[in-house]
N, C-alpha and C positions, 0 to 999 in steps of 0.2 A: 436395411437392417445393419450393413455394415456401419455407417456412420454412426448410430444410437454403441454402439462398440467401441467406437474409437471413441468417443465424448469425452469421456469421464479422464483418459488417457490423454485429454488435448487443456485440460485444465488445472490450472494453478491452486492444488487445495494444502498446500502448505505455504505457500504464501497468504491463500486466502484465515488458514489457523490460526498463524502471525498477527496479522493484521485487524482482522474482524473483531476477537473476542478480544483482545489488547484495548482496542481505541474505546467498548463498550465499558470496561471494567476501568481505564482507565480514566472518564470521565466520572466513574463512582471514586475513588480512590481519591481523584484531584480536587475534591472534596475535604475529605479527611487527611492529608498526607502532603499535599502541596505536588501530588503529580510526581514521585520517585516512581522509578523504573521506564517511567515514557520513552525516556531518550535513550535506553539500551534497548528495549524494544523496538526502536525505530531504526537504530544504528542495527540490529539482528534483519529486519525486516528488508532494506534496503541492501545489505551483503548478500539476502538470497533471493533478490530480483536482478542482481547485478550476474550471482551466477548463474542464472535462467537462463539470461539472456531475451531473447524473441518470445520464450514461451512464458514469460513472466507477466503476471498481475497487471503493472505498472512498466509501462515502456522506460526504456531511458535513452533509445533512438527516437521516442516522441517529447521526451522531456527538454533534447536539446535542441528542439525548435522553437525559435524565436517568438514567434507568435503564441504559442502553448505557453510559456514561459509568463509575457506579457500579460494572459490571460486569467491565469493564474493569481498573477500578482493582484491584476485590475477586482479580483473575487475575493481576495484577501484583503485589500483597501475599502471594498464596499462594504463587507461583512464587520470589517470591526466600526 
């Protein structure tokens, strides 16, 4: 029972705020507007994984592995 307690306390829900409803509305938007705000959004989003740290959404002690990186890219070259 203890653990079902701690959960909620172990998760990212302000980076999850940031991020989620952002990237939803900004595909409506990029639409109509050519996609303004994205990149302040994204620049806010990345400042507070940075100060997370470990407990953040998105690592950035796994971001700066080499093979993550690579794979990333190789997802991004396929996809377009």
């Amino acid at each position: 029972m203890s653990v079902l307690r701690m959960f909620p306390f172990k998760l990212d829900f302000i980076g999850f705020a940031i991020f989620v409803p952002v990237a939803a509305i900004s595909q409506i938007f990029r639409l109509f507007v050519g996609g303004m705000g994205l990149g302040t959004t994204f620049l806010v989003f990345v400042v507070w994984d940075y100060c997370k740290g470990n407990k953040a959404m998105i690592l950035f002690s796994i971001i700066r592995e080499q093979y993550i990186r690579a794979s990333g890219l190789n997802q991004v070259l396929y996809a377009s």
